[in-house]
GUPADREN-155032 format. One line per 3 residues: number of its first residue (from 1); for each residue x, y, z of N, C-alpha, C. Coordinates in Angstrom, 3 decimals. Layout:
% GUPADREN-155032
NUM	X Y Z X Y Z X Y Z; ... $
% end
This chain:
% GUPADREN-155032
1	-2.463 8.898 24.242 -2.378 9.176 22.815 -1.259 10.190 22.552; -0.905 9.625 21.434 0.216 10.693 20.867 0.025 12.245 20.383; 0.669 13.578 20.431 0.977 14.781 19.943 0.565 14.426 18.532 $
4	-1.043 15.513 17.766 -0.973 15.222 16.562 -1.124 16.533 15.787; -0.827 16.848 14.756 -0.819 17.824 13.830 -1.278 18.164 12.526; -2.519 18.270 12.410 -2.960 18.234 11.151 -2.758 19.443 9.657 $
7	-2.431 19.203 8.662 -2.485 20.354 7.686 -3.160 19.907 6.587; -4.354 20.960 6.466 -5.763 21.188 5.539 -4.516 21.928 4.009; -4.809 21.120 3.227 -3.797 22.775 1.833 -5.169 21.961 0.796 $
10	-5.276 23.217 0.000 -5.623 22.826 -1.807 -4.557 23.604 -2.512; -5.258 22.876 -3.414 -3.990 22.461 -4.838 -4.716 22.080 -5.702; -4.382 22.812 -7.200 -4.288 21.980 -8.687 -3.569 21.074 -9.124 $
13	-2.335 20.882 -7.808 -1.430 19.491 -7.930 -1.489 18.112 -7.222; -3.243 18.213 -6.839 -2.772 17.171 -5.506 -1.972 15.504 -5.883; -1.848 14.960 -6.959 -0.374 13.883 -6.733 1.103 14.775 -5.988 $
16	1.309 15.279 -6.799 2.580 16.447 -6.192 2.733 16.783 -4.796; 1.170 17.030 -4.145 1.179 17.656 -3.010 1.301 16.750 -1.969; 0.635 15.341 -2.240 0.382 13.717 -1.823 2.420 13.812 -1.635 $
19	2.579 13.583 -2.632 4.336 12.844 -2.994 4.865 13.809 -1.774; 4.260 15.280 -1.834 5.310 15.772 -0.793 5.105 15.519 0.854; 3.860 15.273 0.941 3.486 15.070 2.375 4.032 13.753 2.910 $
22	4.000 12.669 2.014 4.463 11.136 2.261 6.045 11.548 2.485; 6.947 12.249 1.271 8.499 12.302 2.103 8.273 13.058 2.959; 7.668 14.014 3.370 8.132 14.503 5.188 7.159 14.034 6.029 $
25	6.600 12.438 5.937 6.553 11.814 7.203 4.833 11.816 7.431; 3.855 12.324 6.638 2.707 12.854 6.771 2.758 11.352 7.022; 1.813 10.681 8.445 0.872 9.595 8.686 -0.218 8.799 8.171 $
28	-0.963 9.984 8.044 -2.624 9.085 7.066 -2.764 10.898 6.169; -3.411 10.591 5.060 -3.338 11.607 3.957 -4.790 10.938 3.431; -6.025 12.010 4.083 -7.499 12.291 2.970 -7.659 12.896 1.855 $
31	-7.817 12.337 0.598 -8.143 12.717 -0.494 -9.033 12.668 -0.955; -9.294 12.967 -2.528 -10.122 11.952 -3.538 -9.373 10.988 -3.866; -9.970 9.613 -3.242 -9.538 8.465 -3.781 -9.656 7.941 -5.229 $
34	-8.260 7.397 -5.796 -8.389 7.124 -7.101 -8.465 5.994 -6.931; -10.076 5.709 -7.416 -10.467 4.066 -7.439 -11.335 3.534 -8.926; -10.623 2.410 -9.162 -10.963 1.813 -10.608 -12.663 1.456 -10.410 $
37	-13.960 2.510 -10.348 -15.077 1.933 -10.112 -15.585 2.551 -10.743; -16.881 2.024 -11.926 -17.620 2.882 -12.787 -19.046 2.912 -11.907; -19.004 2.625 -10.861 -20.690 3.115 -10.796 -20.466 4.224 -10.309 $
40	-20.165 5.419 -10.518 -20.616 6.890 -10.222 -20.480 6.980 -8.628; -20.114 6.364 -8.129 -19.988 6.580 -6.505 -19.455 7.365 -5.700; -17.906 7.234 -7.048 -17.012 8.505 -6.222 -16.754 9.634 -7.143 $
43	-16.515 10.661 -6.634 -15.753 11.329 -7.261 -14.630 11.533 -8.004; -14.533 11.427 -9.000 -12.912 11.466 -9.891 -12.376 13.175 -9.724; -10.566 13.096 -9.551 -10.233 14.187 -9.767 -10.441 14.918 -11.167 $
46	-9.952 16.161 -10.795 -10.304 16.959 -12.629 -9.415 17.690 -12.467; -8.917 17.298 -13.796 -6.964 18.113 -14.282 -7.648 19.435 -13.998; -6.740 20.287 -13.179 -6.666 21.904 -13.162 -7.799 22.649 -12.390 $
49	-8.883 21.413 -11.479 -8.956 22.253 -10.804 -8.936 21.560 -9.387; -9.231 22.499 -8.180 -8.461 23.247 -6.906 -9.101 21.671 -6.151; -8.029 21.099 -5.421 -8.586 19.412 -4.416 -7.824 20.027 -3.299 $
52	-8.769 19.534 -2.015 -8.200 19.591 -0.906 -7.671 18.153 0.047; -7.118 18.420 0.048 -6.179 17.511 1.091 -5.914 17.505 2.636; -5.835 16.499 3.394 -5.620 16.752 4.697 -4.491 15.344 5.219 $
55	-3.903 16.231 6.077 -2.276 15.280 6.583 -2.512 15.427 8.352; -1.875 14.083 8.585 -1.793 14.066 9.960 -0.343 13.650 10.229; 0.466 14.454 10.997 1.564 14.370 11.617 1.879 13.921 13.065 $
58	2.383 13.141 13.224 3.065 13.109 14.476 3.796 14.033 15.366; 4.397 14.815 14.786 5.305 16.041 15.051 5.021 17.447 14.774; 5.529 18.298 14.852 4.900 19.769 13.949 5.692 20.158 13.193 $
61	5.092 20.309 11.641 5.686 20.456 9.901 6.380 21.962 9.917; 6.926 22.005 9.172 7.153 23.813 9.096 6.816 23.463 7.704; 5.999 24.429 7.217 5.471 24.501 6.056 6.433 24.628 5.169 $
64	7.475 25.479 5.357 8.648 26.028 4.469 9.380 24.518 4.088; 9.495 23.932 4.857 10.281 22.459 4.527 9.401 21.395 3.659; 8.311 21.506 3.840 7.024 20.142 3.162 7.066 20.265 1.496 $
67	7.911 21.047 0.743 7.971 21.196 -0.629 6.656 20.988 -1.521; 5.915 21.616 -1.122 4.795 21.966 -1.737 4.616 22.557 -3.008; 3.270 21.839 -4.017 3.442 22.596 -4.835 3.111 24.250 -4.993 $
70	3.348 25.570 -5.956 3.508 26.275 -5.572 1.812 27.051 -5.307; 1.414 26.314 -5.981 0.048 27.040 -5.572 -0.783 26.822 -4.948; -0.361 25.676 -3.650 -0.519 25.454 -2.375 -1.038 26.589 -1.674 $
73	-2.426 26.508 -0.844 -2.450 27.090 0.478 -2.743 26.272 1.462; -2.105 26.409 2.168 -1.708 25.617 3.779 -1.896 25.853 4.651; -2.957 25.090 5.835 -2.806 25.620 7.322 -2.763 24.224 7.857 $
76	-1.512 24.847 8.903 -1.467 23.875 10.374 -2.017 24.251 11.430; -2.557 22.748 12.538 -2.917 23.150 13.902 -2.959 22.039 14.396; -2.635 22.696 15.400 -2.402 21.121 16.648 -3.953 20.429 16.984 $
79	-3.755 19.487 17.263 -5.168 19.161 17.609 -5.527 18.383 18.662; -6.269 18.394 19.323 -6.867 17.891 21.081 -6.287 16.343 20.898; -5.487 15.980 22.302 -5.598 14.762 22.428 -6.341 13.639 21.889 $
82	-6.498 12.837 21.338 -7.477 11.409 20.836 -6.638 11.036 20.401; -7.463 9.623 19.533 -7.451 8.821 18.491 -7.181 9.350 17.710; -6.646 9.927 16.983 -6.906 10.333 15.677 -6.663 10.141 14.845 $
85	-6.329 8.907 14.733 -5.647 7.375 13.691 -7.100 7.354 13.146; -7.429 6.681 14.253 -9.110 6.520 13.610 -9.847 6.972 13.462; -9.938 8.179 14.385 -10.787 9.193 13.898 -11.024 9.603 11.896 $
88	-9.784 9.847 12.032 -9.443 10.257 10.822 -9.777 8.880 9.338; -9.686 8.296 9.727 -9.530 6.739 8.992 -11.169 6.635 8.471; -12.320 6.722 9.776 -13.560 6.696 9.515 -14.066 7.243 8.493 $
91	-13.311 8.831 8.419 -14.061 9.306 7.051 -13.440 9.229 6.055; -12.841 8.033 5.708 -12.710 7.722 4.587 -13.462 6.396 3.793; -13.540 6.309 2.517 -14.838 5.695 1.759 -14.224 4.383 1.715 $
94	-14.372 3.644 1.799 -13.804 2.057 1.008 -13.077 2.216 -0.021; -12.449 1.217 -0.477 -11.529 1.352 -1.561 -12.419 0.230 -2.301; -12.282 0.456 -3.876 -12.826 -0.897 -4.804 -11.900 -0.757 -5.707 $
97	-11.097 -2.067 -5.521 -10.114 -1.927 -6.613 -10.703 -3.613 -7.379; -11.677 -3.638 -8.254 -11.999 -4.908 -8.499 -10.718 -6.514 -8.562; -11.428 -7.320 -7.871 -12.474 -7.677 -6.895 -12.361 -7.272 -5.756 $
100	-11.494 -6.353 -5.105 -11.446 -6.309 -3.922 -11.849 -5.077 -3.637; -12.434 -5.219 -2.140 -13.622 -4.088 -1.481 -12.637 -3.976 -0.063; -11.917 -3.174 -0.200 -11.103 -2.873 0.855 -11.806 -1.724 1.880 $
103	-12.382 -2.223 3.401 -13.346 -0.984 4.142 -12.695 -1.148 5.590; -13.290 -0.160 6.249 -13.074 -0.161 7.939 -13.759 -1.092 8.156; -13.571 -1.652 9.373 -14.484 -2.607 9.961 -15.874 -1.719 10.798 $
106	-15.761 -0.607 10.672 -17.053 0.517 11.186 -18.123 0.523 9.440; -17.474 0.373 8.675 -18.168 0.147 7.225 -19.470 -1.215 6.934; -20.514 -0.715 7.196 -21.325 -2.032 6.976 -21.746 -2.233 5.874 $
109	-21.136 -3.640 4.995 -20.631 -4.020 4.113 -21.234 -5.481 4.198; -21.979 -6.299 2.600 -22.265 -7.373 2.681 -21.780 -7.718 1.520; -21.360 -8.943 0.971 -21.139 -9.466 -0.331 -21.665 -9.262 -1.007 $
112	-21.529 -8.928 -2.420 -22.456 -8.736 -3.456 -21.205 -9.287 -4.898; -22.225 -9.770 -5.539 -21.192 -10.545 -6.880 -19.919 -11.528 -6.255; -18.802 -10.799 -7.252 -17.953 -11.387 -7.139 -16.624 -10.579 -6.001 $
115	-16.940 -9.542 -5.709 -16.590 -8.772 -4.803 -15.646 -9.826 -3.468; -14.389 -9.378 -3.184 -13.810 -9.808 -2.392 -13.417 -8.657 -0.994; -14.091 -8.932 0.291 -14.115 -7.525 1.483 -12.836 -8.009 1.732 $
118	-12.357 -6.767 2.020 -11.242 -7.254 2.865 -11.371 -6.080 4.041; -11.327 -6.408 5.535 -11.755 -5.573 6.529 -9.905 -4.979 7.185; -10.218 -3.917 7.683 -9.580 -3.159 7.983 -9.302 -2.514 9.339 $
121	-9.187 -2.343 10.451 -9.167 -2.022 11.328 -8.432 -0.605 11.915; -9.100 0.419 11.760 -8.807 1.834 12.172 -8.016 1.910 13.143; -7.329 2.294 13.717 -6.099 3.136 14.496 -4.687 3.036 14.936 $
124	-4.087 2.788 13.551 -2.647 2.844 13.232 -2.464 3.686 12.091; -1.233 4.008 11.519 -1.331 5.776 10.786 -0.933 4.445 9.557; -1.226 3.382 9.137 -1.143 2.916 7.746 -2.367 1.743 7.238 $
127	-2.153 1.510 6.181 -2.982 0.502 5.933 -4.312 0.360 5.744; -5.005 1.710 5.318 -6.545 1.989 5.476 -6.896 1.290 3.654; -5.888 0.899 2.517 -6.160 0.889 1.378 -6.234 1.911 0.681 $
130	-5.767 3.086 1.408 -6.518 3.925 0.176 -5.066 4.986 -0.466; -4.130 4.497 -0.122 -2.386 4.903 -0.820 -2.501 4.351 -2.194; -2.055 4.748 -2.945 -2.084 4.590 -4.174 -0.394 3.687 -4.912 $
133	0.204 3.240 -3.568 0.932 2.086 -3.821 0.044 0.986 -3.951; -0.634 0.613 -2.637 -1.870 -0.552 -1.990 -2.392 -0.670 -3.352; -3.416 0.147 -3.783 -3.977 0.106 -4.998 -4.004 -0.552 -6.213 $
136	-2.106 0.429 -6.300 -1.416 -0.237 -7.585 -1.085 -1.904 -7.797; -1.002 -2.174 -6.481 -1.068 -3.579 -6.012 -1.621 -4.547 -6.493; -2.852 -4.047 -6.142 -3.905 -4.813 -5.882 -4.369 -5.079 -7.521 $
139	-4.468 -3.851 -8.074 -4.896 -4.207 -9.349 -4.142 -4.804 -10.278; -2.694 -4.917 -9.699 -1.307 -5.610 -10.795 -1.928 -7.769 -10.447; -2.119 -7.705 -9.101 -2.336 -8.750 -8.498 -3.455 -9.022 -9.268 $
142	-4.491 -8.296 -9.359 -6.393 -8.960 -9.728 -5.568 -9.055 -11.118; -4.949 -8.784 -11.540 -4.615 -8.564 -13.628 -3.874 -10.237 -13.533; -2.956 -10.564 -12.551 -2.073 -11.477 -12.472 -2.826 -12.548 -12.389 $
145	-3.856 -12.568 -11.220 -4.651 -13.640 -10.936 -5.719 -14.638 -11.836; -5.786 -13.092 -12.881 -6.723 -13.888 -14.309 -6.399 -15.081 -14.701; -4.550 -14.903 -15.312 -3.836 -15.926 -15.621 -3.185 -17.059 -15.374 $
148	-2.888 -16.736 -14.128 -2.014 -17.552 -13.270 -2.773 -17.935 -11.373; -2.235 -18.857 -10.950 -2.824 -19.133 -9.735 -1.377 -19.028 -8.824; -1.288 -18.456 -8.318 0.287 -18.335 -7.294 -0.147 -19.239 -5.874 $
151	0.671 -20.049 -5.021 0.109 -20.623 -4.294 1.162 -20.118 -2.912; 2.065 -19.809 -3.110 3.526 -19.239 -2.829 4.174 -18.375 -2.656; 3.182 -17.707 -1.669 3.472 -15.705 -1.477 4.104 -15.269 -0.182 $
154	4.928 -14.850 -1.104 5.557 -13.473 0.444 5.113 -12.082 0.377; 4.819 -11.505 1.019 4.649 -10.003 1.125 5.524 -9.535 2.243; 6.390 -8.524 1.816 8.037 -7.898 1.980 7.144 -6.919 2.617 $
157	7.438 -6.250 3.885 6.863 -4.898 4.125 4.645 -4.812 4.451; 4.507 -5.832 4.674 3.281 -5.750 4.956 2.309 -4.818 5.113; 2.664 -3.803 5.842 1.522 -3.094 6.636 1.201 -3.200 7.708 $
160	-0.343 -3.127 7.392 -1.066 -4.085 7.856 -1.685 -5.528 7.075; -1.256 -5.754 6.675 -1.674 -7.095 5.831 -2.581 -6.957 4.390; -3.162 -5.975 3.846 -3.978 -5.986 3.065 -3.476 -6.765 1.593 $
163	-2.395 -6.791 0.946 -1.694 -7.406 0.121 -1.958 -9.026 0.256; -1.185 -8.923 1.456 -1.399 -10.960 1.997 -2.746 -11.286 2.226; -3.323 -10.630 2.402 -5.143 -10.833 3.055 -5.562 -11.391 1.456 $
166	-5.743 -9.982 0.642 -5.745 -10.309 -0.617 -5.563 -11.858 -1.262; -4.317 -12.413 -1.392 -3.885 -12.941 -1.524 -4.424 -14.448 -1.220; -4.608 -13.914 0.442 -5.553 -15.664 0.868 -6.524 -15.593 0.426 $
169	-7.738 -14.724 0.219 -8.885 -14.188 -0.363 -9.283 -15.097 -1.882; -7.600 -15.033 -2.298 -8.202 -15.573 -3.871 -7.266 -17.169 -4.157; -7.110 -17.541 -2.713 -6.837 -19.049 -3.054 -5.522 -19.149 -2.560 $
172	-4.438 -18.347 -2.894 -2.935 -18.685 -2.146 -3.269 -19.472 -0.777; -2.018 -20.011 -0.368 -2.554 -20.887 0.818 -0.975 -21.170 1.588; -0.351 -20.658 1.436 1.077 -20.063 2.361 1.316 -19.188 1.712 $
175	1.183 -18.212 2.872 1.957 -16.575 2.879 2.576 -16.372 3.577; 3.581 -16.069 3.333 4.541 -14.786 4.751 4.220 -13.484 4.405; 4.134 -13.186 5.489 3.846 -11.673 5.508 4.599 -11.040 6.440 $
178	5.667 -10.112 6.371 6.785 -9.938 7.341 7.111 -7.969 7.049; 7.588 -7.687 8.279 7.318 -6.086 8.445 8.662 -5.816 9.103; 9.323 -4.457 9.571 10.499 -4.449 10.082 9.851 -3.550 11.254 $
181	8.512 -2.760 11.016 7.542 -2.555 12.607 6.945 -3.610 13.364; 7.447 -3.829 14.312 6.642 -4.875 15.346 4.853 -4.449 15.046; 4.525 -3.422 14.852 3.153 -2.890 14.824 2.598 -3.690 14.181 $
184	3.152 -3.452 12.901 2.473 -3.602 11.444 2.279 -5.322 11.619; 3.406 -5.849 11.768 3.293 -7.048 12.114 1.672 -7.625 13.186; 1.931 -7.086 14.276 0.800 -7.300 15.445 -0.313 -7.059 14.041 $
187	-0.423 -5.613 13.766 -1.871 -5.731 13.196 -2.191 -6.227 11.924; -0.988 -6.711 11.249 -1.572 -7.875 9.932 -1.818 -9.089 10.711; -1.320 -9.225 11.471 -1.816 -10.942 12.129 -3.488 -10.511 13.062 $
190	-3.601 -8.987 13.501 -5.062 -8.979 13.796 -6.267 -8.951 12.532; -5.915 -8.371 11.546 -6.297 -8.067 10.447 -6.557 -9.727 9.791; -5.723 -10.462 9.897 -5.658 -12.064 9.358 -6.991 -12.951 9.948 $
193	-6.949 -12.491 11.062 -7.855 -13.363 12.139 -9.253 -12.847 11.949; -9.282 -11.373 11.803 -10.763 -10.888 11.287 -11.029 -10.932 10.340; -10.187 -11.155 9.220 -10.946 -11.818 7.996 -10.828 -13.128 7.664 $
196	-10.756 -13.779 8.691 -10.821 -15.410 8.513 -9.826 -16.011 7.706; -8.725 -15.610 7.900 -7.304 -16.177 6.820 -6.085 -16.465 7.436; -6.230 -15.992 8.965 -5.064 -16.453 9.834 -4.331 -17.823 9.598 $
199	-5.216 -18.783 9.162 -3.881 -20.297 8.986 -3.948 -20.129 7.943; -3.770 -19.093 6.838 -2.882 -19.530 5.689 -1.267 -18.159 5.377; -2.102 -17.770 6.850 -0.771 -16.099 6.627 0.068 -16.156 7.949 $
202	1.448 -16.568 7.937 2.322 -16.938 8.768 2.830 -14.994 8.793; 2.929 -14.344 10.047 3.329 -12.871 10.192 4.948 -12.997 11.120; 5.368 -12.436 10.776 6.892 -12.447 11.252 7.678 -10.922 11.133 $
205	8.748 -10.808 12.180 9.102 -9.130 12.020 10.620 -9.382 11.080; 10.906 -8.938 10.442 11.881 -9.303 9.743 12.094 -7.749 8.795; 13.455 -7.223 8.800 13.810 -6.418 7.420 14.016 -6.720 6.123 $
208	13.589 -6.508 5.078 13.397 -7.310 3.991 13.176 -8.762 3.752; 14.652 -9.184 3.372 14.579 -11.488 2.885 15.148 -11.363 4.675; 15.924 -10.561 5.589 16.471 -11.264 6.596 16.161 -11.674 7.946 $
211	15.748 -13.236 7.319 14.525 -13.587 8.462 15.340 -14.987 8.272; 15.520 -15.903 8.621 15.578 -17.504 8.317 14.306 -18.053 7.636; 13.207 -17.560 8.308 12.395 -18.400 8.139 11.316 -18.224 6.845 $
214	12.199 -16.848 6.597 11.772 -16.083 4.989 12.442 -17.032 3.923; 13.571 -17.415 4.319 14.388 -17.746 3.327 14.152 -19.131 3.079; 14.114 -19.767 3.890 13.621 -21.429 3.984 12.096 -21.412 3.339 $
217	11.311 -20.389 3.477 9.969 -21.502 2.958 10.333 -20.689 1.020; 11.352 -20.016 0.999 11.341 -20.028 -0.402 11.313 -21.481 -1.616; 11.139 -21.584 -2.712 10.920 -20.443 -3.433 9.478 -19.935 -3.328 $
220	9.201 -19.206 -3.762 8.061 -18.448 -3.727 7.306 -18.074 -5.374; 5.693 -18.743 -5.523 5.363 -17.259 -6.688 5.420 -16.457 -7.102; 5.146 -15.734 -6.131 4.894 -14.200 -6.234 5.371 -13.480 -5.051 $
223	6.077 -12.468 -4.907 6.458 -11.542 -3.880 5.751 -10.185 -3.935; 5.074 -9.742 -3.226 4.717 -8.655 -3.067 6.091 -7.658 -2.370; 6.275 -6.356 -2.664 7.458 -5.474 -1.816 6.770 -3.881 -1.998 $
226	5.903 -3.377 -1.265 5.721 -2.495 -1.316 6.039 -1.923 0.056; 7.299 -1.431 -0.621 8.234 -0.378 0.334 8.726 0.694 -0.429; 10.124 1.025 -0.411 10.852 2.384 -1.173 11.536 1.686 -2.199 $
229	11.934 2.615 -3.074 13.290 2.703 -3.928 14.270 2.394 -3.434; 14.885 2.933 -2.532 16.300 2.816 -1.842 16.123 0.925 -1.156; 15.105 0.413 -0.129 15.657 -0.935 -0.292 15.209 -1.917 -1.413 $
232	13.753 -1.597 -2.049 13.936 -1.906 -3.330 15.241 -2.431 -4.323; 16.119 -1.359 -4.219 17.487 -1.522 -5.034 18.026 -2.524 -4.065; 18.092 -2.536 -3.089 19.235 -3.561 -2.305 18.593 -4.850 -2.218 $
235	17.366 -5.383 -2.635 16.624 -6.827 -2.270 16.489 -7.280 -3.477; 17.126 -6.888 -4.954 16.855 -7.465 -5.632 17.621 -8.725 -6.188; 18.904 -8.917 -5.668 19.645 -10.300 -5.690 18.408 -11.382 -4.726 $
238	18.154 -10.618 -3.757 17.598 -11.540 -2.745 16.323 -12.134 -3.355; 15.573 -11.543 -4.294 14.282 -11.618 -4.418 14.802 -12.243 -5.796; 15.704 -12.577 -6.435 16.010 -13.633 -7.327 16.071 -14.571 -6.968 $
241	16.809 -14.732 -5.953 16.953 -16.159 -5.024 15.812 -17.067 -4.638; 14.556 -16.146 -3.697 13.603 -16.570 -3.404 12.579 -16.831 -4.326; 12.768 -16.410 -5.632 11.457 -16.353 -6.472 11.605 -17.523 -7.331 $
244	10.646 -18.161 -7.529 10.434 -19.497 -8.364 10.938 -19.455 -10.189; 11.379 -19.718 -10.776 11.886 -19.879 -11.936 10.337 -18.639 -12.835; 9.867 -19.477 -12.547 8.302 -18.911 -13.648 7.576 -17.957 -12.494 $
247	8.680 -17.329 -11.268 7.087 -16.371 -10.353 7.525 -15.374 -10.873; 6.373 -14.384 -9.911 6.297 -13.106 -10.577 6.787 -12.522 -9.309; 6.613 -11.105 -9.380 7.492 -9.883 -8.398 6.378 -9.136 -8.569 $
250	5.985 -8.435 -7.720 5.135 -6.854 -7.866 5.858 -5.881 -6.701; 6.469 -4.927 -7.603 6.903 -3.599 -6.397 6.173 -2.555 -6.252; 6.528 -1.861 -5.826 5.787 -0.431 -5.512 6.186 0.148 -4.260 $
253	6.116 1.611 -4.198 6.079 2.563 -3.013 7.638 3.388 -3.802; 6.906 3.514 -5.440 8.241 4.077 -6.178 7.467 5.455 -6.722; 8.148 6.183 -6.726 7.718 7.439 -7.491 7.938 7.409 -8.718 $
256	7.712 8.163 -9.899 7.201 7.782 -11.030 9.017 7.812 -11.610; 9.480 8.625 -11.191 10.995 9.013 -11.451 12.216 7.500 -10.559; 11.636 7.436 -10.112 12.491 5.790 -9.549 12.431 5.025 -10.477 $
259	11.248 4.654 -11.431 10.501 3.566 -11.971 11.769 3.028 -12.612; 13.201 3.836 -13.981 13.700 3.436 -14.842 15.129 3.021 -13.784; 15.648 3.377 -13.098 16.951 2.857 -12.402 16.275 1.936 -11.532 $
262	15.350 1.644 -11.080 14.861 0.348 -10.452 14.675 -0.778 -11.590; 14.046 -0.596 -12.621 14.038 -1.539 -13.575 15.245 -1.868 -14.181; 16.195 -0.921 -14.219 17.634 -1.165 -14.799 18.331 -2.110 -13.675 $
265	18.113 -1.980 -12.493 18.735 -2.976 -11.345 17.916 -4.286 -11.863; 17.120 -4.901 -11.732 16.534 -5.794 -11.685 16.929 -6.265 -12.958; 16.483 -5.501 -13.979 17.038 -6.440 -15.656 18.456 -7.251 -14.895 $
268	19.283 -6.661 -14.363 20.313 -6.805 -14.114 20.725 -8.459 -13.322; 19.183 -8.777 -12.598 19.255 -10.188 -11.994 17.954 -10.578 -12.639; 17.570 -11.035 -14.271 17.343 -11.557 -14.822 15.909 -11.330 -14.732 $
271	15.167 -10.217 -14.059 13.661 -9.922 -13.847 13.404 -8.998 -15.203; 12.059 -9.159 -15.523 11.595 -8.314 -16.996 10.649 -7.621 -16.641; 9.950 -6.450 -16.984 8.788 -6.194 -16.578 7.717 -6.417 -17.391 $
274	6.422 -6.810 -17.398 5.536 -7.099 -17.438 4.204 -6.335 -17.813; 4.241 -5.432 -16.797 3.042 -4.713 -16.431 3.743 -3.516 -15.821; 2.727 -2.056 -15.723 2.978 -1.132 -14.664 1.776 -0.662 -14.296 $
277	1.272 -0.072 -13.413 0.220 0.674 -13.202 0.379 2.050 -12.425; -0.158 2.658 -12.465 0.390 4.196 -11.952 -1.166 4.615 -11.313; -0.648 5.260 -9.657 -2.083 5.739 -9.332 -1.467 7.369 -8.357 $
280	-1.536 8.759 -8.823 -1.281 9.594 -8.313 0.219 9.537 -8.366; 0.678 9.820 -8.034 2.310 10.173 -8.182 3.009 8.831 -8.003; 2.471 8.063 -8.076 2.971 6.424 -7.784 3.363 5.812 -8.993 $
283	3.791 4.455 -8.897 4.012 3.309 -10.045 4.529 2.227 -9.528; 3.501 1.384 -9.745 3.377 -0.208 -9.001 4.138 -0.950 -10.768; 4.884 -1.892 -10.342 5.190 -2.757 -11.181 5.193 -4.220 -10.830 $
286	4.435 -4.783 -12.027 4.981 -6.550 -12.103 5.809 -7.062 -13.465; 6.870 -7.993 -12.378 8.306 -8.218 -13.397 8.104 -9.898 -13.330; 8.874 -10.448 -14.176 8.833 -11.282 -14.006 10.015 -12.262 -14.515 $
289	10.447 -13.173 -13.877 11.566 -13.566 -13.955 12.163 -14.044 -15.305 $
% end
């Protein structure tokens, strides 16, 4: 197992404090999860007062560099050899972003309603559902799905698969799902197989559209791209190309301040936006051609 480093801070800012731990590299980040669920289950944050947070690093942070907000208090410490992918992963709650019930596979979980599980597998530093890109996703997707039936999905940047899982979950029936980590790749295609969706989710390692085999099964419905701003801006000729006359686009992994020069690129190759959703310092968008 790898060198790990954890830092405990509270804050009256925790989006702010989230945004800063994700740019310097923080791995898995415990919060209060912001989840669209009215039965009283979880806890909701409350403007102004004090949330604690916890980050796991690969490396060791210098506090002075992590741009914290200012009324941050912070401690680091190294911590004993393990797991601590999963360790850490366990105590976190399920995600319900209706219909979907995003849990660990340690989560014992049965169908109920209309509820869609999607299982998860603890010990890699992404993909637990509970980032507030994933989220934004998911709920742009459940809003999309009311109207429209997409049959024709790529997901740009995978994960671990939870997007594409999704996706087979509610009827799509060719997906690519493609990553530029060999990891992420391996564990959306393990993730595929444990939730019973492996022959409809083709996994491939590829950086953005540059794959062959991305480009050939275009056009596509719907593209999922939850990655950054920076290749965001560079895939959007590409993601004109691949996208079907009438599909849709959903991005994300943008900070709230990206949102208007990303949309100004895209107007630019004939995409509109649609929808946005915002969860913690985030903003998921669906555009549409």
């Amino acid at each position: 197992m790898n060198d790990c480093w954890k830092i405990t801070l509270t804050t009256t800012e925790p989006e702010a404090a989230e945004a800063a731990l994700e740019a310097a590299g923080v791995s898995v980040i415990g919060a209060l999860p912001m989840i669209d669920d009215d039965s009283g289950l979880y806890e909701k944050p409350v403007t102004g007062a004090r949330h604690q947070l916890e980050g796991y690093f690969d490396f060791e942070p210098i506090l002075a560099n992590l741009n914290l907000p200012q009324d941050s208090q912070a401690h680091i410490e190294k911590l004993p050899t393990t797991d601590w992918v999963s360790d850490s992963q366990k105590n976190l709650p399920p995600v319900y972003v209706p219909p979907f019930y995003v849990h660990g596979t340690h989560d014992q979980l049965v169908h109920r309603g209309s509820r869609k599980l999607i299982a998860m597998q603890a010990g890699l530093a992404f993909g637990s559902g509970h980032h507030g890109t994933t989220q934004g996703c998911l709920a742009l997707f459940a809003d999309l799905r009311r109207r429209t039936k997409p049959r024709h999905v790529a997901d740009i940047g995978c994960g671990s698969g939870t997007l594409a899982i999704a996706a087979a979950k509610s009827g799509c029936s060719h997906i690519m799902a493609s990553d530029n980590d060999p990891d992420a790749v391996r564990v959306s295609a393990q993730n595929a197989r444990l939730n019973g969706v492996a022959p409809q989710i083709q996994t491939l390692l590829a950086t953005g559209m540059a794959h062959q085999r991305l480009r050939d099964a275009a056009p596509y419905d719907l593209i999922f791209a939850n990655i950054l701003a920076r290749p965001l801006h560079g895939l959007a000729a590409e993601f004109e190309r691949a996208l079907h006359p009438q599909g849709h686009l959903i991005l994300s992994g943008l900070l709230h301040q990206h949102v208007r020069p990303i949309l100004a690129r895209y107007r630019q190759h004939g995409f509109y936006p649609q929808q946005h959703h915002q969860r913690g310092a985030w903003t998921s968008l669906l555009l549409r051609r």
